[in-house]
C-alpha positions, -999 to +999 in steps of 0.1 A: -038-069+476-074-069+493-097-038+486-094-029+525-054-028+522-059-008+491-082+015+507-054+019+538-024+027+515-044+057+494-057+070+532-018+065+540-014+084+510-032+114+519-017+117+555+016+121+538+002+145+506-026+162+519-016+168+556+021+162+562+020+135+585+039+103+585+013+078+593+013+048+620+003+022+595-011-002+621-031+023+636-048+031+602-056-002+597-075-004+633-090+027+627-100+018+591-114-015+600-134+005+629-150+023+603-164-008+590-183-011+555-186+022+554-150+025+535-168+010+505-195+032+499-187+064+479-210+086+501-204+071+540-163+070+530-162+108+529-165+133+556-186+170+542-166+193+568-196+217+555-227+195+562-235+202+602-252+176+604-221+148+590-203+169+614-226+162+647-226+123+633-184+126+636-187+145+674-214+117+685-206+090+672-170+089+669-158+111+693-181+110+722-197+071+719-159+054+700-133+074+721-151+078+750-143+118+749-170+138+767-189+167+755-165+195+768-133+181+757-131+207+729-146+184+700-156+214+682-119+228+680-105+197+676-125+189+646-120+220+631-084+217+635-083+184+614-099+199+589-076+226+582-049+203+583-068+179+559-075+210+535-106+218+542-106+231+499-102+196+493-140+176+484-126+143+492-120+138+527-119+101+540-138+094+569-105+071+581-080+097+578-102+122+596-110+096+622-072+084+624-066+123+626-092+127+651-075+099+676-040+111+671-052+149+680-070+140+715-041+111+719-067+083+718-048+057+701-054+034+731-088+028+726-074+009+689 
């Protein structure tokens, strides 16, 4: 097993532990491979749900310029919402399950 494919099973992991959800393992994978190199690096693989900033980076970047969303589509709520779910108590957030979480709340799998 590759580093990516270990990297999607703990972020599998996680959906099931962490936030009670049964994950669509192929659409992990596209979302995790979206994130690119990222995944490897111990600072970019993590989302702070405290740091404004990381979370304008998520609304802009992901949101708005990856799933096409526009600016008054409720980002704000629906990243908030995510991060309850992911525990927002809990320092180790992966930026692929927030993003997988992310296209699953504003039904965006399509775009994978």
């Amino acid at each position: 097993m590759n580093k990516r494919d270990e990297l999607i099973e703990k972020y599998a992991n996680d959906l099931r532990k962490k936030c009670s959800v049964i994950p669509d393992v192929a659409l992990l994978r596209k979302v995790t491979i979206g994130c690119g190199p990222s995944i490897y690096n111990n600072d970019s693989s993590t989302v702070s749900g405290t740091d404004e900033s990381e979370l304008n980076t998520v609304r802009n970047n992901f949101l708005i310029k990856k799933l096409g969303l526009s600016s008054n589509d409720k980002l704000n709520e629906g990243i908030d919402k995510v991060l309850e779910q992911y525990g927002r108590s809990n320092s180790h957030k992966y930026r692929a399950v927030v993003y997988y979480l992310l296209t699953k709340h504003f039904g965006k799998e399509s775009v994978y």
